[in-house]
Every structure is written in structure tokens, then in C-alpha cells.
C-alpha positions, 0 to 999 in steps of 0.5 A, a space after each residue: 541472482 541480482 535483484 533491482 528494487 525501483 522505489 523509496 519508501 517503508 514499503 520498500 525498505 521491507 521488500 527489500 529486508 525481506 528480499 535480503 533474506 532470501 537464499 537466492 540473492 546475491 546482490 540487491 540494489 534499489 533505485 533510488 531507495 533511502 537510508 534504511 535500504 541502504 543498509 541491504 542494497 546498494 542504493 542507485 541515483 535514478 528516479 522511480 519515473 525514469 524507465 528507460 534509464 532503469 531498464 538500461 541499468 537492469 541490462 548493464 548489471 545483468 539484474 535478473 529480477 526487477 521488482 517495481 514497489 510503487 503504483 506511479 511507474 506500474 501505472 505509467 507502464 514500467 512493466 511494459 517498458 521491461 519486458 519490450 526489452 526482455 528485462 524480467 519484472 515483477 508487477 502488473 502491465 500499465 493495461 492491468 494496473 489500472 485497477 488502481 489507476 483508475 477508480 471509474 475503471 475499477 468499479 465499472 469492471 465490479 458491476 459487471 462482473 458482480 463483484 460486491 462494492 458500493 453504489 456509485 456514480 462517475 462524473 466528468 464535470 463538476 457541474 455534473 457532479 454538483 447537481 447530483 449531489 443535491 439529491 444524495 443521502 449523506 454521508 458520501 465519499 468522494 474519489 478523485 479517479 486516479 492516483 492521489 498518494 492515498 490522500 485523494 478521497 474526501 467523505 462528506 457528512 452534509 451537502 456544504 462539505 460535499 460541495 467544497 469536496 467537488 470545488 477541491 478535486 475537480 476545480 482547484 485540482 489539488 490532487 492534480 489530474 487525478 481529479 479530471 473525473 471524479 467518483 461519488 459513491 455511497 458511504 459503507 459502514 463497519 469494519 475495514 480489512 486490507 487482504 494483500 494478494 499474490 496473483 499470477 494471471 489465473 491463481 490467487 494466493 492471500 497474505 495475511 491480513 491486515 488493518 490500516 489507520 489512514 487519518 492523521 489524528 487519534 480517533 481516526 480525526 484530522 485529514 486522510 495520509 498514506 497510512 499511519 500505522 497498521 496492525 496484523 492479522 485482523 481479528 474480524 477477519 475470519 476463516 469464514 469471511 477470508 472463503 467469501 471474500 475468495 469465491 465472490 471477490 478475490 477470484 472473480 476480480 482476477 477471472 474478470 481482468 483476463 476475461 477483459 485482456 488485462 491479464 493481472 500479474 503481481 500484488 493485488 491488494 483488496 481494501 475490504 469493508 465488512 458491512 452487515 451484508 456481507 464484505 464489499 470492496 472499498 479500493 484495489 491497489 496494485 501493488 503491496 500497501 504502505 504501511 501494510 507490507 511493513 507487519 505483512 512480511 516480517 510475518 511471511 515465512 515462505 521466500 519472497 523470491 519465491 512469491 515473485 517468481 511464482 506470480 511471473 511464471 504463472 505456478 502460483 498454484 505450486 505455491 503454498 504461503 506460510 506466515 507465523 502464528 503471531 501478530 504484528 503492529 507497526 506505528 508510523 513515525 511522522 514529522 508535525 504537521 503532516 500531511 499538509 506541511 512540515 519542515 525536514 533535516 532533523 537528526 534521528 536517534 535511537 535506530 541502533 536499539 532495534 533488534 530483529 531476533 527480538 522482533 523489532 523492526 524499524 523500516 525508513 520512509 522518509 530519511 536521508 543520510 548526511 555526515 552528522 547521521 540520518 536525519 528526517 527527509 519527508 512526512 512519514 518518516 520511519 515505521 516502527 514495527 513489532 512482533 508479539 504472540 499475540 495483537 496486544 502484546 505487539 502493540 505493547 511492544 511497537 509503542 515501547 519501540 516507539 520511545 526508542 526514536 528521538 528527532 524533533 518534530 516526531 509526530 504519531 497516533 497513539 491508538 494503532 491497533 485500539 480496535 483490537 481491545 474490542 475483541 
């Protein structure tokens, strides 16, 4: 079959990696895809956003599955677009994207349903906003209410910080229209968990879990990313905990979503608190998480093709994952300066040393090939990715991993997985 893979990140390097692997594949390409995709799909110049443009190409190609990695185009309704044109796709409607495309939306549907989160309040003005948090307890987190690259959430430790957090997402708008509302809920304490599902309308089906690092600096210090660097399976995450989370988070959330007509199709992915009264959702996303999908699928032993196809066709309960009895640690490499600013074009060193039947893997975020080689092209630019028996020894591995990579600038935390040695 031929498959189109609409994004441009690690997150679709590695579907598209593991996509490759799959039987059923015969070709794959990517839009608009980066260096790293290169070297399995043929990469094709049209941007993620460009929906007609894409679905016309799926029809020119003959694709027979499309799988849309990125929340912008499942929000703005992609899916929808595709399936008008009886394109087959991978991936919630925009009508069931919202779960990650609004956060008001998100955590009204979990007090109706029950559904374990935080205590919260919406806001539409900042003024509003403003006057509650004169009566708050801190700290508090703030949330601009639609999509901010992961960057649009702000905890507050004093009212003065809280202040300017309102003054930053709902005046100055620097997350753009995410922060027209803006959501203010109270700050959970302990262990944070990332649980990736598959879901098809009705069943659910768990990947392994996960553990993201989201600050810049060592110590969880500096501004919040994308990610910089994730372990897998979680230690605090246990058998018993992963029964609680299916019968009073992750069912309910799907049962909820087809009870309200917004019948969800696709990822699922559960951002978990483990508080001391049990575990509590911190965020949906709709779709694999960045960089969670880069230690989750070179993990997964069952055929991704299989997974997709499972979730459109509603035999998710047909279906058993597997995933190897290992661990994985991925350390993202990142240019200086990022979030905020940082400068691009520098030649990369040392990719040709990863070996897979090793069990390392180097998955491109931010790169671009010119004449003289691949060379650094955004703020996070590769993750390194290893595989060892155990949670130590692939952490030991992806820092070894890490030395391998040269290019100026190179930027990343040096403690991925050190909650891990309090085990």
C-alpha cells in the first residue's frame, strides 16, 4: 500500500521509521517531511496546512492511507477534508480534536463526566481573570485555551508572576489567539506520566508509558519547550495504577466523547499527574506526543499499520499491542538559546555512527539538507534515542549517543531520566 505522512518533525521521523517497517508498505512519502524522513519516504513540498492541496495529491498518488502527525491540521479539520473526498486518514475529525484544541473544552467534558483533573476556572478577559486571582492559593497554572506548541502554560508561584502570566497570554497575545481564553486551574503535586493510546470510537488500547522532561534547563529550570527529552516505561507507573487510570480516566474520556457526538478516532494521548489522591489528568493531546513517540515506537512490537487501520475500521478490540520488555531514553538535541532565539544552518556531525540493530536511533526534528551535508534548520533539532535492558542502561546509552553529534550550538539536558535513580 502507499502511505502519506502530513508533518515534519521527530514525532514523524519515527512514524514514519516505523511505518517503513511494516510489510504492507510499499511506498511512503511525507509532506513536507525533513532530512531525516528522507531517508524512508520521498519527501513532498507542500505544507502541513494546505489541506486541499494535500487531498489532491493523496487522489493523484493513489495513497491508500494518510496519517496526519500534527495537531494544527487535526484541529483545523484535515480529517474532515479527507474524508469528504473519500480519502482514508488517520486521525480524529476537527469535532473530536478539540480535546486538545480547546482546554475549556476539555476540562468542562471532564467535570461532567467525572473524569479526575484539576479544580478550574475559564476566563474570557483578562480583567476577569485578574480579579480572580486576587483570592487564588499559589501556585497556579495558567493555560492559554488553544494550541501553543506546548509552550502555552505558565505556573505561577506569587500573585505578581500571575499577573504578568495574564498580561503575557490574554493582553499581549504571545501565544496568538490561543490565549483569547485562558484557563486557570490549581496546581497538582507528583508524579507526571504520559500514557499514549490507540482508540477507535469505542475500545481503547494503551502504549507503553512514558515520561517528558518540558523545561529547558537541568533541574526542570528555564521556560517550558516542546519537550527535551523523554524516558520509557515509567517506573511509577504500575499495573495497578495503568487498571485505575482505564476504568476512571481512559474509557470514560472516549465513552464521553461519542455520548457528546464527537466520536474519537485516532491518538489519544493522556498527560497524568499521580497525585496522593489517586491519578488526575493534566492535558489531552490528540494525537502521538513529541518527544514521547520517539522511545514509545522503537518499543512497539506490534505493526503500526496494523494500529492505524484497527482504529479506522473500529476492530481496535481485535487488536493486542505488544512492546518489548526494555526500556528507552531519548535526549533531544536542541540549538542554544531555545525557545526564545537561536540561530540555524550548522553542519551536523556523526549521524552515520547510529546503528539500529544496536539499538540507537537518531530521529530529526529540526534539519534540512544543502550540498555541504544536513545541517541545524529549528530549535530542536534531533533526538537521540537508545534502547538498553533496563531505564539506566538506555539512559547510559542515549548520553553515550549523544557524544556522537557535533554541530555548533548543540544544546541539551543532561538529567533526562534522573528520576529514574529514585527508584
Amino acid at each position: 500500500m502507499k502511505v502519506l505522512i502530513v508533518g515534519s518533525g521527530g514525532r514523524e521521523h519515527a512514524i514514519a521509521w516505523k511505518a517503513a517497517r511494516s510489510p504492507k508498505v510499499e511506498k511512503l512519502y511525507c509532506a513536507p517531511g525533513n532530512a531525516g524522513i528522507a531517508e524512508y519516504a520521498e519527501c513532498v513540498d507542500i505544507k502541513a496546512m494546505e489541506f486541499e492541496r494535500l487531498a489532491a495529491f493523496a487522489k493523484e498518488q493513489e495513497i491508500d492511507l494518510t496519517v496526519i502527525g500534527m495537531d494544527d491540521p487535526l484541529v483545523g479539520g484535515i480529517v474532515d477534508v479527507f474524508e469528504a473526498q473519500g480519502l482514508r486518514v488517520f486521525g480524529p475529525r476537527a469535532n473530536a480534536a478539540i480535546l486538545e484544541g480547546s482546554k475549556a473544552f476539555s476540562k468542562d467534558l471532564m467535570k461532567k463526566y467525572h473524569i479526575p483533573t484539576a479544580a478550574y476556572e475559564t476566563f474570557d478577559t483578562a480583567k476577569d481573570a485578574l480579579a480572580y486571582l486576587e483570592t487564588a492559593k499559589f501556585p497556579i497554572v495558567l493555560k492559554a485555551d488553544g494550541l501553543a506548541l506546548g509552550k502555552g502554560v505558565l505556573i505561577c508561584n506569587t500573585l505578581e508572576e500571575a499577573k504578568a502570566g495574564v498580561r503575557e497570554i490574554m493582553t499581549d497575545r504571545k501565544f496568538g489567539e490561543a490565549g483569547a481564553r485562558m484557563v486557570v486551574e490549581e496546581f497538582l503535586t507528583g508524579r507526571e506520566v504520559s500514557v499514549l493510546t490507540f482508540v477507535d470510537g469505542k475500545t481503547v488500547r494503551t502504549m507503553t508509558s512514558a515520561q517528558d522532561h518540558k523545561r529547558a534547563g537541568d533541574g526542570d529550570t528555564g521556560l517550558n519547550t516542546g519537550g527535551m527529552g523523554t524516558f520509557s516505561p515509567s517506573p511509577f507507573y504500575t499495573k495497578e495504577i495503568d487498571a485505575y487510570c482505564m476504568e476512571h480516566i481512559f474509557q470514560p474520556t472516549v465513552d464521553a466523547m461519542r455520548a457528546e457526538g464527537r466520536e474519537f478516532k485516532g491518538i489519544i494521548f493522556f498527560g497524568l499527574m499521580l497525585t496522593a489522591d489517586g491519578p488526575k489528568v493534566l492535558e489531552y493531546n490528540a494525537r502521538f506526543g513529541d518527544p514521547e513517540t520517539q522511545v514509545v515506537l522503537p518499543r512497539m512490537k506490534t505493526d503500526l499499520i496494523d494500529a492505524f487501520e484497527a482504529c479506522i475500521d473500529g476492530t481496535l478490540d481485535q487488536l493486542e499491542l505488544e512492546f518489548e520488555e526494555n526500556a528507552a531514553v531519548c535526549v533531544v538535541l536542541a540549538s542554544d538559546g531555545y525557545p526564545v532565539s537561536y540561530q540555524k544552518g550548522f553542519l551536523i556531525g556523526g549521524l552515520q555512527k547510529f546503528s539500529e540493530k544496536d539499538g540507537y536511533y537518531v530521529f530529526h526534528a529540526g534539519t534540512a539538507r544543502k550540498p555541504e551535508g544536513i545541517v541545524t534548520n529549528g530549535g530542536r533539532v534531533l533526538g537521540v534515542t537508545a534502547k538498553g535492558e533496563n531505564l539506566k542502561a538506555a539512559r547510559a546509552n542515549a548520553y553515550k549517543a549523544v557524544d556522537w553529534i557535533t554541530f555548533e550550538n548543540k544544546y541539551y539536558r543532561h538529567d533526562i531520566g534522573k528520576a529514574i535513580d529514585e527508584v
